[in-house]
N, C-alpha and C positions, 0 to 999 in steps of 0.2 A: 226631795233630793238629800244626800248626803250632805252634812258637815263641809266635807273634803271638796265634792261638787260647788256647792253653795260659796264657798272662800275659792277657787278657782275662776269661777264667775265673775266674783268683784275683783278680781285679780284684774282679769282681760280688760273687765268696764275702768278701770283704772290706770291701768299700763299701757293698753294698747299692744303698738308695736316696740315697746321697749320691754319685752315682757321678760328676758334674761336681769334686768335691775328688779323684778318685784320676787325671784326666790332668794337675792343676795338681802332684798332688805326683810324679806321676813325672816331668813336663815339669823340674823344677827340677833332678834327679839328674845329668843329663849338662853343665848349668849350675855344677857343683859343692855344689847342696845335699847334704846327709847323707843316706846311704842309709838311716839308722836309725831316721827318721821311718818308713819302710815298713812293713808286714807282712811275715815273713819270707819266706812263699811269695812276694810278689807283688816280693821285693826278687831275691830271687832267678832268677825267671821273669827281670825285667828284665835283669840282669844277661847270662842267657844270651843275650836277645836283642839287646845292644849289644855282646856280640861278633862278631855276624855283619852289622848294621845300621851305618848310621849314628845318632846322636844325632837327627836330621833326620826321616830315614826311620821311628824310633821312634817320633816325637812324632807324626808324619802318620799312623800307623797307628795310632794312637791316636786321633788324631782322628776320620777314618773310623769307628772303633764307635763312639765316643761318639755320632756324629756320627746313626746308624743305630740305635741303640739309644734316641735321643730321641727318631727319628722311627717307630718301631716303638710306641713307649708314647703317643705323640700328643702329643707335648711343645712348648711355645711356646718351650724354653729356646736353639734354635739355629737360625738362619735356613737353612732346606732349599739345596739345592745351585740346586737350580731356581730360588728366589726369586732368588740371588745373579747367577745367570746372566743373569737377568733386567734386574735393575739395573747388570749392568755393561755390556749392551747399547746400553741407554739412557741412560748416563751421559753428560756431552760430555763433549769433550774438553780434556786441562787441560795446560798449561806444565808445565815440568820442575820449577819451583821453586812452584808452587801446594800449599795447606794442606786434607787433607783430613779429618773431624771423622764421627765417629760419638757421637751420645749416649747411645746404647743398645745398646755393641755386645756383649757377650754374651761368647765366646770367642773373635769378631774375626772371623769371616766375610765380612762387609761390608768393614769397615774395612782388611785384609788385600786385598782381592782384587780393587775397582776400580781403574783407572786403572795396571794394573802394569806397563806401562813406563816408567812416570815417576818419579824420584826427586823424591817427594812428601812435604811433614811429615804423621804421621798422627795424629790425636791421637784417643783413646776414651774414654768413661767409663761403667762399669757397676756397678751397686748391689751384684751379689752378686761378696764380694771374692775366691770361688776361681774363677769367670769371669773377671776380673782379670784375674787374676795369671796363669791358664795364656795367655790372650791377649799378654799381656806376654810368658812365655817361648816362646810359636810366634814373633814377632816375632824375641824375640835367639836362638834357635837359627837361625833365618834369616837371619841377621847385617840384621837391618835396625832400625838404629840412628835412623832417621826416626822409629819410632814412638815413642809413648807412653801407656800406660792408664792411669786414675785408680780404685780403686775409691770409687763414692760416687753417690748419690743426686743424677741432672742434674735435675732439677726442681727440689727441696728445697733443695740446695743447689750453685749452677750457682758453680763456683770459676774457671770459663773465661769470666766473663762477657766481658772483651775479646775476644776469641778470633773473627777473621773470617774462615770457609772459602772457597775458591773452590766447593768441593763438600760439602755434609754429606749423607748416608745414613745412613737410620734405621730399623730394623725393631722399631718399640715393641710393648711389652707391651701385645695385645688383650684390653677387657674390664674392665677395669681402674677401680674409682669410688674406690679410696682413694688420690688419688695427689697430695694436698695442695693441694686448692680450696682450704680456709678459711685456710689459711697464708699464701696468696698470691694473693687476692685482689687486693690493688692495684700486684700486678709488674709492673713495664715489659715485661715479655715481650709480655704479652696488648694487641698493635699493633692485632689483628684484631680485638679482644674476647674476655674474659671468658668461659671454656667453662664447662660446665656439669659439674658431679661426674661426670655419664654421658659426658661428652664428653672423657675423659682422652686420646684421639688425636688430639685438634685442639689439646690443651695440649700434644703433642711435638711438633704440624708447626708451632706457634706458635717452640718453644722451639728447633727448627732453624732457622727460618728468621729467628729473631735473631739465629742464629751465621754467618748467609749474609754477607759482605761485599755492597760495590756490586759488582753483575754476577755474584753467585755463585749457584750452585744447588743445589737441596734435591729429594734424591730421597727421599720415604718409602713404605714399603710398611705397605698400611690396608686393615683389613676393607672390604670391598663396600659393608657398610651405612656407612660416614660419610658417603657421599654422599649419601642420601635421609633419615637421623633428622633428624625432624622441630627436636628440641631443637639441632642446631647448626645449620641454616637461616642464620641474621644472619651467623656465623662463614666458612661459604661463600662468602656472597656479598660480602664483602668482598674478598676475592682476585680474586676473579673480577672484583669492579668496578676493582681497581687495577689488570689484568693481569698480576696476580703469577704464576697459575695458568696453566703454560703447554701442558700434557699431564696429559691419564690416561689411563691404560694398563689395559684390565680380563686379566690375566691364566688362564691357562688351568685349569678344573677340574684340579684334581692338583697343583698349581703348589706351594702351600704344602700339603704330604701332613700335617701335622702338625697343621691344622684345616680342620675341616668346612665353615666357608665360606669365601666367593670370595673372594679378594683383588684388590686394584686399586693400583696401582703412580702415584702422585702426584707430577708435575715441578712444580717450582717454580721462578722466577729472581726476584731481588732486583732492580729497576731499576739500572742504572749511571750513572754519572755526568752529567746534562743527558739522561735517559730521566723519560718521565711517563706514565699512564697509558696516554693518548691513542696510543700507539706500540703498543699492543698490543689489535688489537679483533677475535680471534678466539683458542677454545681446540681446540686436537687433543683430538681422543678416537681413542682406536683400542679395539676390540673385537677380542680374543685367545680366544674364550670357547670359539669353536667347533675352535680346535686342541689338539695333543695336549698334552699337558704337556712332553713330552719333544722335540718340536717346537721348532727355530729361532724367538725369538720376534722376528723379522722378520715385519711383518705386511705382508698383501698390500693393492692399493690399496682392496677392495671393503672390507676394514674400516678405515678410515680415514674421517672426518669431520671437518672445521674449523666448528665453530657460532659464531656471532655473539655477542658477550659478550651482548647484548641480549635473548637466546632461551635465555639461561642465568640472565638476572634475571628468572623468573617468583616463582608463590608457592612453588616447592620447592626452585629452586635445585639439581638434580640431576643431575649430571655423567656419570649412569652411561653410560658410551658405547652399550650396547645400544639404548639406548631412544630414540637419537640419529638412529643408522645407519640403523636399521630404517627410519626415514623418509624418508631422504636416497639410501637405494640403490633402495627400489622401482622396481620399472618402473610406475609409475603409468601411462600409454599404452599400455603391453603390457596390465596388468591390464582397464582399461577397454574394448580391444577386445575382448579375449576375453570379458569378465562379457555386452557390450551383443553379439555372437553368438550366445551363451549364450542370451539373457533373449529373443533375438526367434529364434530357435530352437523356446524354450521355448512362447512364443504362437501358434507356428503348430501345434504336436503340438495347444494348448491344447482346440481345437474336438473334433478328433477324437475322442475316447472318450464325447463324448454320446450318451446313446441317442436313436433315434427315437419319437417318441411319437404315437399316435392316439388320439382320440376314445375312453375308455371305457364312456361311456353310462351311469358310474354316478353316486352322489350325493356324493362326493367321498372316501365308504369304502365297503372290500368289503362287500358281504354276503354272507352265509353264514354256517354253522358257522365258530367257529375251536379252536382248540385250546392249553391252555395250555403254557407253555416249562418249568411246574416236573414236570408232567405227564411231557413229554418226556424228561425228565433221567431222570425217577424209571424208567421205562419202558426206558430204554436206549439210542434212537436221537440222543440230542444230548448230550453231554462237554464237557469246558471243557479246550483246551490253551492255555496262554501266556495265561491271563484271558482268552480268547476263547471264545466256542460253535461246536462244531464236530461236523457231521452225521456218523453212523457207520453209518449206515443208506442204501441207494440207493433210498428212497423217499422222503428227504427232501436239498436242496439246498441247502448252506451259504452260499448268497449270500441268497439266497433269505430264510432263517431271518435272517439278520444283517439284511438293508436292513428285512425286517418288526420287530427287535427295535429299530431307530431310526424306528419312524415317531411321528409326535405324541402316539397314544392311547399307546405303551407308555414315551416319554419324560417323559409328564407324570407318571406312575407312578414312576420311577423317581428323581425330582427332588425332595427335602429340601424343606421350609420355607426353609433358607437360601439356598435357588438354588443347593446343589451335586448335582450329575446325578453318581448311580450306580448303575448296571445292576443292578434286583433280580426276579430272575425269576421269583418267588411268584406278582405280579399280569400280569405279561407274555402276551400273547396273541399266535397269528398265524393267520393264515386256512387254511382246510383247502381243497388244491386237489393236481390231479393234477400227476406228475413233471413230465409235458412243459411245465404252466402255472408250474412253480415254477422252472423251466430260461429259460422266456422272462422273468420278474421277476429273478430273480437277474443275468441277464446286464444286465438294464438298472440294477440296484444294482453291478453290477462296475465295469460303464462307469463311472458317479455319482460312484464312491468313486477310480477313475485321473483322472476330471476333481479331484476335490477334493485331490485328492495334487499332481497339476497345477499347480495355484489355489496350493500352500503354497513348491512351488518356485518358483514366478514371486515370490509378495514375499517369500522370502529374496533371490532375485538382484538384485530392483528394490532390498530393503534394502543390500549388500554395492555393487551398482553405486554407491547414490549415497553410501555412504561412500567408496570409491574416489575418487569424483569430486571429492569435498568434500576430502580431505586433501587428493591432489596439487594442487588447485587453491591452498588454502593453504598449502603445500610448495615453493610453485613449480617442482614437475616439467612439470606441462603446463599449456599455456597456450588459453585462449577461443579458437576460429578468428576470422579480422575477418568 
């Protein structure tokens, strides 16, 4: 095995399930901490391997398992490569002397890797203090003396209250109901309102985008569902009413590998100076849903949508871009020519499968003998495949057998007290007649049953036509002829 493998090993044999404490305590070793904090296997592994590495190249490959090993256990503790990718795509772009803030950065993935051609201040702050710290020593083994992490609780206790980014990204803790409502209650943070215990992601896009300066922007990345829970609704649509909300982004299955649902990627901008609402009366949505993960997330123009802040203040207030798109890209005039081809298509076949009928001189039922259907079972010549009866005999005509077990004398039989009709063929009867008589009935029950098959296709189509009709007309995709 490699070097890199082999120190990896004594890593896990050593650390176990604490395994975010063993890159912060070897990241510090080529910084000049004591190597005697170690375990000796794993001081020594190291050892070997910053003879052949850099200090630099150590702590990256470090990072990489860690990095892979969170994402193998399904861990929320490090934002996937993808999500990062993602955000830095869509970041804008910032000045060489712009502030940029993460509040939840973790081991600095975010924080570390937007905006990297700018000498930027970066500042971070995260609750678990061996995230920290190793965020802290990737930074100075990097010689980037811009940054800064704080370990400590941004919510609880926000120590950067002044603190105004051009840019903040945030990849908060999903899930999350203990994350200090009752505490803070009547914090100035909550501009939008007041979130709800279950709404602990609209308490971090609150508490970024108090860090936002005038004209700054707040990228966070948020379960799928904040957009539609019912319980933050008010909270929504406030942004949306002040045109804070500038972009969402739904990201691709796979995106974040580390949970099971979708994520969706939230721009925000803080108005700037002599900016008001009124300057901003449409939000992007773009729908990423149907690319790969692994996919450039450059989206193309057909998932793209601009909606009306006014078509976003209904009663859900639901941003999710699918549900957007789907409307705005139909071909409603495609659909409607081809449904109304379809449907008159469908009315001219409609005639043809009637049978011809004449005069048959009787009283409006056969006589003669008939014969009963449980008879027939018992006897051999009628089976049931697929809950249907079905003739096994060539003296008897399975169209024949079926149009006689739906006529009125065997359906009123068949029919509950409570008006529900199910085929019981104890009392079922049908008339005794030769093959060639039972060939000329059945083909006219065959016809019956293609016209009634007929009959269900046409008001499906007349149904789907005239909701076609009705959206795009309220869609404004197509418009009334004069």
């Amino acid at each position: 095995m490699s070097p890199e493998a082999e120190l990896w090993q004594a890593v896990r044999a050593a650390y176990g399930d604490q395994m975010v404490t063993a890159p912060a305590a070897l990241a510090g070793v080529p910084v000049g901490e004591p190597r005697a904090t170690l375990p000796d296997e794993v001081a020594e592994r190291l050892e070997e391997m910053t003879r052949r590495d850099t200090p630099v190249d150590v702590v990256n490959a470090l990072t990489e398992r860690f990095m892979d090993s969170a994402r193998r256990a399904g861990s929320d503790q490090v934002t996937p490569a993808r999500v990062v990718r993602a955000v830095r795509h869509f970041a804008p772009d910032l000045p060489d002397d712009a502030t940029v803030f993460d509040p939840a950065c973790g081991i600095g993935m975010l924080l570390l890797s937007v905006a990297p051609g700018t000498a930027t201040r970066r500042r971070g702050r995260e609750v678990d203090p061996d995230s920290a710290r190793f965020a802290q020593l990737r930074a100075d083994l990097m010689g980037r003396s811009d940054v800064r992490v704080l370990a400590a609780d941004s919510l609880r206790a926000d120590q950067w209250q002044g603190l105004g980014a051009d840019l903040v990204v945030c990849d908060p803790p999903a899930g999350v109901t203990e994350w200090g409502r009752e505490e803070l209650l009547l914090d100035a943070r909550w501009e939008l309102g007041t979130p709800s215990k279950a709404e602990g992601e609209l308490a971090w896009l609150q508490h970024a985008y108090a860090h936002a300066r005038p004209g700054g922007h707040v990228l966070m990345v948020m379960p799928a569902s904040v957009a539609y829970r019912g319980a933050g609704r008010r909270i929504r649509a406030e942004p949306v009413r002040r045109g804070i909300v500038r972009q969402v982004v739904a990201l691709p299955p796979g995106t974040a590998t580390s949970r099971a649902r979708p994520v969706h990627l939230w721009c925000l901008r803080r108005p700037g100076p002599g900016e008001g609402a009124h300057t901003v009366l449409t939000v992007r949505l773009i729908d990423l849903t149907d690319n790969g993960p692994d996919d450039l997330p450059e989206p193309r123009p057909e998932q793209i949508v601009d909606v009306p802040l006014v078509e976003l203040l209904d009663d859900t207030v639901d941003p999710t871009p699918g549900n957007h798109l789907e409307a705005r890209h139909r071909d409603y005039p495609g659909e409607y020519v081809a449904l109304r081809e379809e449907l008159e298509e469908e009315i001219r076949r409609l005639a043809a499968p009637l049978p011809g009928l004449v005069p048959g001189g009787g009283t409006g039922s056969l006589d003669g003998a008939t014969t009963g259907v449980a008879d027939l079972i018992r006897a051999g010549p009628v089976e049931y495949q697929g809950g249907l009866p079905v003739s096994t005999s060539d003296r008897l005509d399975t169209d024949y057998l079926r149009g006689f077990l739906r006529s009125a004398a065997n359906t009123r039989r068949s029919t509950g007290a409570s008006g529900t009709h199910r085929l019981d063929v104890r009392g079922t009867r049908i008339p005794r007649m030769g093959i060639a008589g039972q060939r000329r009935y059945g083909s006219a029950f065959r016809a019956l049953s293609e016209f009634e098959e007929g009959m269900r296709r046409v008001d499906e189509l007349s149904r789907r036509l005239a909701e076609v009709v009705r959206d795009g007309l309220t869609a404004g995709a197509p418009a009334p002829e004069e």
